[in-house]
Backbone bond lengths (Angstrom), bond angles and torsions (degrees), N, CA, C in turn:
res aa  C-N    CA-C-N  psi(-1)  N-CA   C-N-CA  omega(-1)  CA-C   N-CA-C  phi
1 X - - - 1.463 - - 1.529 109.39 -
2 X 1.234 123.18 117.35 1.127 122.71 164.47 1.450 136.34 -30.24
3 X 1.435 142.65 164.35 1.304 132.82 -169.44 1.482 106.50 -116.37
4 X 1.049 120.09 170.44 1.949 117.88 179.12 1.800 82.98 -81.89
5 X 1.826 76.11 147.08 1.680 108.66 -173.55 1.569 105.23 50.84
6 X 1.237 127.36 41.21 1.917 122.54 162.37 1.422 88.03 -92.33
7 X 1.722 122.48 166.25 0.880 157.42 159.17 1.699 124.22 -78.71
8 X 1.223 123.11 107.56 1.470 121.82 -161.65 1.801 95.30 -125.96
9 X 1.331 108.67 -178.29 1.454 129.73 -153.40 1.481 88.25 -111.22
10 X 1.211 138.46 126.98 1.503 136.27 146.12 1.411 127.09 -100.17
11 X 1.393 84.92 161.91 2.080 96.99 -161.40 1.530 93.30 -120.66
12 X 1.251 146.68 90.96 1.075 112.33 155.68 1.429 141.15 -87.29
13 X 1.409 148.84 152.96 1.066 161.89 -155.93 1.669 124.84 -155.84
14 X 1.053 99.88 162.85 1.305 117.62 174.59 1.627 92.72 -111.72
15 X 1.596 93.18 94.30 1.481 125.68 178.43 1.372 102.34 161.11
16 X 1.507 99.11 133.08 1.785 119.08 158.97 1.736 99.38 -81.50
17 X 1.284 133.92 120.26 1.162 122.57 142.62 1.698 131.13 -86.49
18 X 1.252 148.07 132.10 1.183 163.19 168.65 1.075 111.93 -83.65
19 X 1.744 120.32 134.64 1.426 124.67 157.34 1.598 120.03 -50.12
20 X 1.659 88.07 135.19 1.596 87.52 -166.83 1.518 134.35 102.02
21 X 1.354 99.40 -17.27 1.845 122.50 -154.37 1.783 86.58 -99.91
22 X 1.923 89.12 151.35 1.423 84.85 -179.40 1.974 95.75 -113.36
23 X 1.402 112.41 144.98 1.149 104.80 177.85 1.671 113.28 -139.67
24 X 1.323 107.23 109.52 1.608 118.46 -158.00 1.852 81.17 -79.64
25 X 1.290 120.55 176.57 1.272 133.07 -152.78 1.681 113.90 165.07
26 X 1.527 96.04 130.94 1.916 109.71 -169.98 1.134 105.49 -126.97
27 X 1.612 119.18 113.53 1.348 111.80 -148.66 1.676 73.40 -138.14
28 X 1.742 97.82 139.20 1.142 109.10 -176.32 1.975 102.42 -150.15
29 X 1.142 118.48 -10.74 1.390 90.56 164.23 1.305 106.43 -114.65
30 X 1.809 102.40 159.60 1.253 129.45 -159.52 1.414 145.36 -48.91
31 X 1.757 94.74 -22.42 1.500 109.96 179.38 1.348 96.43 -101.21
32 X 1.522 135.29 4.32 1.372 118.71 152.17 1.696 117.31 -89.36
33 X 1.301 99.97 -39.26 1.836 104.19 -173.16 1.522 100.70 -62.76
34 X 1.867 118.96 -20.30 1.616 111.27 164.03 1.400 117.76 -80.92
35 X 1.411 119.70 -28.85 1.351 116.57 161.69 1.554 136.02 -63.53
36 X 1.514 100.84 -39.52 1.857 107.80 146.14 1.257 123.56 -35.57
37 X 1.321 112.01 -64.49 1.014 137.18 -157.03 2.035 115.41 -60.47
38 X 1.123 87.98 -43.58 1.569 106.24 178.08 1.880 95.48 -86.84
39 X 1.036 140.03 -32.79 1.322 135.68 175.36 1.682 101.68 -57.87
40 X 1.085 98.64 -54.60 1.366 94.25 -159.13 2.147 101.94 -73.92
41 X 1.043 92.50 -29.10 1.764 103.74 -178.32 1.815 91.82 -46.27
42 X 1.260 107.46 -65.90 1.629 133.41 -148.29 2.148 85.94 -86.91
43 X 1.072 129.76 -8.49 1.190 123.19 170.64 1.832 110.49 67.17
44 X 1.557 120.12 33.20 1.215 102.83 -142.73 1.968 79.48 -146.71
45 X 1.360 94.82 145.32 1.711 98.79 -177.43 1.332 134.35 -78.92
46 X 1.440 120.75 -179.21 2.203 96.24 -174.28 1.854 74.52 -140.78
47 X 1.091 86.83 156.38 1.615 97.68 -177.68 1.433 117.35 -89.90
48 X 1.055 141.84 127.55 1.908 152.85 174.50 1.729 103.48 -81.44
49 X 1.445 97.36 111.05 1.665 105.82 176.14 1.374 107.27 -120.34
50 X 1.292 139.80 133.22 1.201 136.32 156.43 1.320 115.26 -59.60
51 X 1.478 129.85 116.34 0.937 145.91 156.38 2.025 127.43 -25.00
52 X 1.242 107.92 94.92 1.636 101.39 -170.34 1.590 113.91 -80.28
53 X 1.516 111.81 -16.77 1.086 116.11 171.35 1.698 124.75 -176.11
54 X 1.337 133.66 120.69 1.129 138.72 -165.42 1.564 109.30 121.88
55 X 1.085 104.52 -155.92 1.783 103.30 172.01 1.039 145.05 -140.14
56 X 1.265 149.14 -177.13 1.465 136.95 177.57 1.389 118.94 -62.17
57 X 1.546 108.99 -47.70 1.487 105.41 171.50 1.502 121.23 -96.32
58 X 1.379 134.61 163.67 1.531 117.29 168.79 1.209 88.76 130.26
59 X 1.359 117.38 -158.36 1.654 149.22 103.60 1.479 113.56 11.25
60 X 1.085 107.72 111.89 1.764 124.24 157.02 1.679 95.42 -1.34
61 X 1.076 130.54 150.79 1.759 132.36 144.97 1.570 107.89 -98.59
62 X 1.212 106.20 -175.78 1.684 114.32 176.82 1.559 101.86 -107.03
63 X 1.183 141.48 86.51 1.419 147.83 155.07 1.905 108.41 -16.96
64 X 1.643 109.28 127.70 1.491 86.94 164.21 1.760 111.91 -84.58
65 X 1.214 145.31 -176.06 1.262 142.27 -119.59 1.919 89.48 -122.74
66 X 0.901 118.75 4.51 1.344 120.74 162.71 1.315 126.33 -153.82
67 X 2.062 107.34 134.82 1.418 106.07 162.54 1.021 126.55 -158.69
68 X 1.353 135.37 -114.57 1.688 118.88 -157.03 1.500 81.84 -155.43
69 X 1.236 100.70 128.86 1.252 129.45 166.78 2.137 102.38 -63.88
70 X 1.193 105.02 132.79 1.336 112.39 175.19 1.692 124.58 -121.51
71 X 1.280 114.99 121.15 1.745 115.19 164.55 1.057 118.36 -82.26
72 X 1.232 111.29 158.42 1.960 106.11 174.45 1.739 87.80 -117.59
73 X 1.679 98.55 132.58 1.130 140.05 -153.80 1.891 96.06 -93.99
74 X 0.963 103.19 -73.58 1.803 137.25 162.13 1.315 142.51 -106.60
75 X 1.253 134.69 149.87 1.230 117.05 165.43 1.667 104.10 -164.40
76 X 1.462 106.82 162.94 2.042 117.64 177.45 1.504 69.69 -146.23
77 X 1.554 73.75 172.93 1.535 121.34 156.91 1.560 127.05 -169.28
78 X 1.867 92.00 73.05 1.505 120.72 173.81 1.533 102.21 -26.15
79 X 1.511 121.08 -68.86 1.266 132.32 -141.17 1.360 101.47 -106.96
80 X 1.020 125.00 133.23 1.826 121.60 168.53 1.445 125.10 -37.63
81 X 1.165 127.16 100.63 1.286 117.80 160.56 2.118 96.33 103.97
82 X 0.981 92.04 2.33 1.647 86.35 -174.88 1.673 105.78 -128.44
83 X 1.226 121.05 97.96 1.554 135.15 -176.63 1.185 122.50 -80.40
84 X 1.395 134.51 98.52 1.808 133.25 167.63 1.169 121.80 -88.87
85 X 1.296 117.56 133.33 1.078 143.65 -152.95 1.671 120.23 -108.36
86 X 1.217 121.24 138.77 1.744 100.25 136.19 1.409 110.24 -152.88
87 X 1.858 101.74 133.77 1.277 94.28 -145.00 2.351 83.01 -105.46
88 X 1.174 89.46 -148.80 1.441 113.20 175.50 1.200 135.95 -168.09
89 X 1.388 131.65 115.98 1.511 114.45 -159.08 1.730 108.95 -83.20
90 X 1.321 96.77 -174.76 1.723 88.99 -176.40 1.390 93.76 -165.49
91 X 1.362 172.50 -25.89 1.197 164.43 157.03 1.288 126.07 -130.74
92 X 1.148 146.06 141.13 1.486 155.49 -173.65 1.373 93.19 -88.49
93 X 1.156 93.66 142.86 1.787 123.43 161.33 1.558 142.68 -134.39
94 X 0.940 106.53 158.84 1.902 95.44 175.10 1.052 126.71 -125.30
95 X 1.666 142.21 116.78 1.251 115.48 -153.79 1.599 97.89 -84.15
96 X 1.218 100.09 161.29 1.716 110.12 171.25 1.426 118.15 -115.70
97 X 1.485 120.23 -17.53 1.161 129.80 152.26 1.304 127.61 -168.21
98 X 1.643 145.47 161.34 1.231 134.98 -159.99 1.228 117.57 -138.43
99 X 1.586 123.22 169.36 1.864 113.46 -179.55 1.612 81.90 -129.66
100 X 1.446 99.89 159.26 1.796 108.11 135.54 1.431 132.05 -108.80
101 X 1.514 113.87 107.79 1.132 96.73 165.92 1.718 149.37 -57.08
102 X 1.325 109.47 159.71 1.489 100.97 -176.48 1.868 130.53 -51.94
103 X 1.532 95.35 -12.08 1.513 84.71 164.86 1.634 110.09 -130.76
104 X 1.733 90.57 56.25 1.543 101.31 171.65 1.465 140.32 69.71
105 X 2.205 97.02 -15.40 1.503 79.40 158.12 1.856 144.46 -112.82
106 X 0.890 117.26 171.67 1.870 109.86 -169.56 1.024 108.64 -68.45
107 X 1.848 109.98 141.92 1.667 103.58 155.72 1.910 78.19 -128.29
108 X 1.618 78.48 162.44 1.666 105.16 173.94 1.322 131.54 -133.03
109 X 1.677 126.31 129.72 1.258 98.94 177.41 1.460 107.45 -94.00
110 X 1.671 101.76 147.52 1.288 96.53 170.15 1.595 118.97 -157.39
111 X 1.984 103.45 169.52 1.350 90.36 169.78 1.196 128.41 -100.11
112 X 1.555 125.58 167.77 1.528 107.44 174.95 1.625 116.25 -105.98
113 X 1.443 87.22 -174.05 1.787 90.51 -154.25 1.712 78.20 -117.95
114 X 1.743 97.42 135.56 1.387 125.96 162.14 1.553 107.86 -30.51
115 X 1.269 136.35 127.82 1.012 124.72 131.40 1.357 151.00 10.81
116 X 1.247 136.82 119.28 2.498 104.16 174.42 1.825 86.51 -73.97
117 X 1.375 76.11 142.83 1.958 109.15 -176.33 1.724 84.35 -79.49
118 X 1.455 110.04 159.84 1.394 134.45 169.32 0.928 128.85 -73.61
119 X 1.545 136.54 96.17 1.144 137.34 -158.32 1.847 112.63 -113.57
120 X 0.952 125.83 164.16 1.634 132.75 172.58 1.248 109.25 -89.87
121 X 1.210 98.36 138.78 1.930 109.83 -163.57 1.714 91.18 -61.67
122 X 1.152 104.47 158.86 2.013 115.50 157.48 1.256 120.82 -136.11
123 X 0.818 155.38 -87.35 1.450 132.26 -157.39 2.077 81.16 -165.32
124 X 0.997 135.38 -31.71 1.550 132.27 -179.69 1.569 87.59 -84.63
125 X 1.037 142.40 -83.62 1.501 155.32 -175.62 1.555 98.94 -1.24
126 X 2.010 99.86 -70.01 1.495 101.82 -170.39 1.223 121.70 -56.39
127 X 1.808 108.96 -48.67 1.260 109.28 162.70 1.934 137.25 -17.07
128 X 1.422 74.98 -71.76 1.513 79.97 -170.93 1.456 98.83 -84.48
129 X 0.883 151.04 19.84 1.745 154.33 -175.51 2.003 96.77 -105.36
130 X 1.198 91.27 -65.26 1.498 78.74 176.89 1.722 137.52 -75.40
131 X 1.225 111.47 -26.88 1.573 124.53 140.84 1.436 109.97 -29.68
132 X 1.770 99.10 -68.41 1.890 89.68 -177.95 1.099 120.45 -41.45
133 X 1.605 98.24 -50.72 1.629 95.06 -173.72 1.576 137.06 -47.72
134 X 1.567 102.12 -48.09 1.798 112.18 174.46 1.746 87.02 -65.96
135 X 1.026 146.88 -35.79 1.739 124.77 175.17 1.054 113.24 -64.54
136 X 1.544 141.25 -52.14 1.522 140.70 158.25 1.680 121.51 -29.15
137 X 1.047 94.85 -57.79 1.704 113.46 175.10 1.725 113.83 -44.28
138 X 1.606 85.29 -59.14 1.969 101.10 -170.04 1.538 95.58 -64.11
139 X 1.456 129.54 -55.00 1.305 114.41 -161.77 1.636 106.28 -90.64
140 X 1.189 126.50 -2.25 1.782 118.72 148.51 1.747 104.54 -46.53
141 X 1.518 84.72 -75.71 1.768 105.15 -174.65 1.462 109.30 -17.70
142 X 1.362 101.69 -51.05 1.701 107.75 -153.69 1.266 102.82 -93.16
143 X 1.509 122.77 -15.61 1.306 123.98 175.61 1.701 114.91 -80.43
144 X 1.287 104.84 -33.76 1.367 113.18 164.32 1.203 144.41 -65.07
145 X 1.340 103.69 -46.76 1.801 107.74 139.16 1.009 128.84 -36.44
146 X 1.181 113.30 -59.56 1.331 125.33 -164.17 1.447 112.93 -60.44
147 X 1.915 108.29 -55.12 1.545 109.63 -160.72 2.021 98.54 -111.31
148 X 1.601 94.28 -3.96 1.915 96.32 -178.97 1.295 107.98 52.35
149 X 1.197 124.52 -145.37 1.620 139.65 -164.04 1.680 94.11 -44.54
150 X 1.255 134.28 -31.18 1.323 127.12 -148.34 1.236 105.54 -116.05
151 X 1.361 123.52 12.73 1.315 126.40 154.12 1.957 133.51 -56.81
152 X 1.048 97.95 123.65 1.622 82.16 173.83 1.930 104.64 -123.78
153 X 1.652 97.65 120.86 1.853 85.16 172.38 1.060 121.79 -70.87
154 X 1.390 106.48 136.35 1.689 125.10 167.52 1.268 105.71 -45.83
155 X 1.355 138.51 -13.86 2.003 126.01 168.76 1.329 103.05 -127.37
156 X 1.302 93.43 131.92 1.551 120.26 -177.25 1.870 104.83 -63.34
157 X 1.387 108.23 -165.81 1.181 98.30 -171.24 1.634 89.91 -155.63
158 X 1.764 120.89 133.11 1.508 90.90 35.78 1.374 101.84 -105.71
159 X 1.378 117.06 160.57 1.693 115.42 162.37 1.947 135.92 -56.20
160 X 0.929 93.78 81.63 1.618 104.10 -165.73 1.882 108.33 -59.78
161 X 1.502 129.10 68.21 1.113 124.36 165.83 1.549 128.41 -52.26
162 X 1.316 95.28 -9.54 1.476 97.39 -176.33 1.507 117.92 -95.19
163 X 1.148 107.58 -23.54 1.909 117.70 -174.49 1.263 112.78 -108.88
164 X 1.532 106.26 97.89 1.802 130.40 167.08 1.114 86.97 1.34
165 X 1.703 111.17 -97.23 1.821 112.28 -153.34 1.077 116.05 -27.53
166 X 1.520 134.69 -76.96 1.216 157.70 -175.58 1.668 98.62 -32.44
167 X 1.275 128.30 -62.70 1.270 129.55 169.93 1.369 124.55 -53.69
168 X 1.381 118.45 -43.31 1.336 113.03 -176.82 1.823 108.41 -72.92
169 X 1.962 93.57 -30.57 1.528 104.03 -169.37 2.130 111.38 -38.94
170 X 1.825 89.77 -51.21 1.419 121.52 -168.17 1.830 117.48 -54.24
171 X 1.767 88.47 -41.59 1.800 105.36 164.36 1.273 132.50 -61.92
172 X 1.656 114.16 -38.54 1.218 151.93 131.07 1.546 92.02 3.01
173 X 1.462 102.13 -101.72 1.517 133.20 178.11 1.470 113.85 -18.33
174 X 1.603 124.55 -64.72 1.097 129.24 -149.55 1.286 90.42 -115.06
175 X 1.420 158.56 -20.04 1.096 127.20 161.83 1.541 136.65 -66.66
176 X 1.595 121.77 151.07 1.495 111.37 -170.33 1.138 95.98 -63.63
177 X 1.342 156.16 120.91 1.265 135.52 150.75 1.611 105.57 -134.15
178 X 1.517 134.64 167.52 1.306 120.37 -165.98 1.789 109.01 -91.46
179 X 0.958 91.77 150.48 1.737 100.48 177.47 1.344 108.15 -35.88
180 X 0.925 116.47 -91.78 2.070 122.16 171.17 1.118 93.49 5.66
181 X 1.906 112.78 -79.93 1.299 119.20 -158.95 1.634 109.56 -47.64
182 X 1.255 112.99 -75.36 1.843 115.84 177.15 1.250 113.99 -52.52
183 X 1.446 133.55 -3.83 1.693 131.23 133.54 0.957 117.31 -61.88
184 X 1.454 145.53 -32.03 0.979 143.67 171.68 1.707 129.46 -67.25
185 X 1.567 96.73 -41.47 1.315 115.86 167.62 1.543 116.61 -80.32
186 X 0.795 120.25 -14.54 1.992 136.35 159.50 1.527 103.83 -61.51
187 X 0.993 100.33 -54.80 1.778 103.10 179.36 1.715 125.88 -78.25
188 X 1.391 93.15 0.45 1.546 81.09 -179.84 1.670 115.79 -112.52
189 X 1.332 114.19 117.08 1.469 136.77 -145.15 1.484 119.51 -69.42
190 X 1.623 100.18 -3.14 1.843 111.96 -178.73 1.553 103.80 -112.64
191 X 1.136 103.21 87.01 1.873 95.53 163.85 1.010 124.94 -9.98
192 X 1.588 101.45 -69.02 1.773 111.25 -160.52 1.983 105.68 -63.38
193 X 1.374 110.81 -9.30 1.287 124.91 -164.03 1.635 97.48 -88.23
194 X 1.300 119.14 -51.39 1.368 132.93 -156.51 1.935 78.65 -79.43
195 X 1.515 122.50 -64.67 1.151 112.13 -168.60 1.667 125.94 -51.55
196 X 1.576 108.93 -30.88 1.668 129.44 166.04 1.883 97.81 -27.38
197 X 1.529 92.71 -77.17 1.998 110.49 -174.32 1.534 110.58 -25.87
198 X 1.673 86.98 -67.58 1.562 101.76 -168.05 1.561 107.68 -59.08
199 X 1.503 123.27 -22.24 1.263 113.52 -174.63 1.412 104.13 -88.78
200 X 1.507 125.62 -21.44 1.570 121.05 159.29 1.571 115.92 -52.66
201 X 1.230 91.77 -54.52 1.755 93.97 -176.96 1.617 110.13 -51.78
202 X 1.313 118.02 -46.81 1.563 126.32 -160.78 1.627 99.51 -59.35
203 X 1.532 129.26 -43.95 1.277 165.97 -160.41 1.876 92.41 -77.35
204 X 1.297 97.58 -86.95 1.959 85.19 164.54 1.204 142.80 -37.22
205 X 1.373 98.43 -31.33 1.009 90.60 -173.05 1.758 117.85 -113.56
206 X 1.546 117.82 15.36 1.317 134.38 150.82 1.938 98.67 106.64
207 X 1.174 109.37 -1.12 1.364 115.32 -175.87 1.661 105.11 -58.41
208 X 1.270 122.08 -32.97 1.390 128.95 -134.23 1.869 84.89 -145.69
């Protein structure tokens, strides 16, 4: 795990990643499959930023100012030159400042962000904890059918029903909601706070 103010590798995307979150990934140009490549050599993670402006391919993008540190979980490379992935995030960060390298992609130094602290379920927690659950369940189920032995679930394990973050992180994930928004909810540093929203939303919107 990196240290406050180390220098890490960035990915940006059009994706919020969340601690905990699993994020499969097809990486096919070169100054990333060398940036993989040396991650995985050096055993050491590259950080997932949603992109605030520019794009995945090209030119550097502009990173928004926080994200989630990522492991790679798995990986092939069926096809020449084209690497699949599945990675997993594991800590939030903030950059404090950035370079471009010469073949365009970012590193950042940065610090990371505490953990969500452990809180005691309340009456929103359970709610939306057990809801998740029959949603976790149904889309295993259906993924398993569907793909059998060759299924992989979209949530890692283990499944933490009991800890806000982790729960709200997972709602995060699977609800339609717009990027901005789940940037927004990425950044906010109280679980039980981020889980509060999501349990408004769940509530509006008849889920809950």
């Amino acid at each position: 795990m990196p240290e406050n103010n180390s220098w890490i590798p960035l990915f940006p995307l059009n994706a919020v990643l969340f601690p905990g979150g699993v994020l499969p990934l097809k990486v096919f140009e070169t100054r990333y499959l060398d940036m993989l490549r040396e991650c995985m050599r050096l055993e050491q993670p590259f950080g997932v930023v949603l992109i605030k402006s520019g794009q995945e391919v090209g030119n550097a993008a502009e990173p928004e100012s926080v994200g989630c540190l990522t492991r790679i979980i798995e990986w092939d490379m069926q096809d020449l030159g084209v690497m699949m992935l599945r990675t997993e995030g594991s800590q939030r960060f903030r950059i404090v400042q950035q370079r471009v390298l010469s073949d365009q992609r970012l590193e950042a130094q940065v610090t990371l962000i505490d953990s969500d602290a452990a809180t005691l379920p309340d009456e929103a927690h359970l709610q939306c904890a057990s809801t998740l659950k029959l949603v976790i369940d149904d889309i295993n189920k259906k993924g398993r059918a569907a793909h059998g032995e060759n299924f992989a679930s979209p949530f890692a394990l283990p499944l933490q029903f009991d800890n806000a973050g982790w729960v709200a992180n997972r709602w995060c994930e699977i609800l339609p909601i717009p990027l901005k928004a789940r940037q927004k909810l990425l950044e906010l540093t109280d679980g039980r706070e981020r889980l509060g929203i999501v349990h408004q939303y769940l509530r509006q919107h008849h889920i809950i």
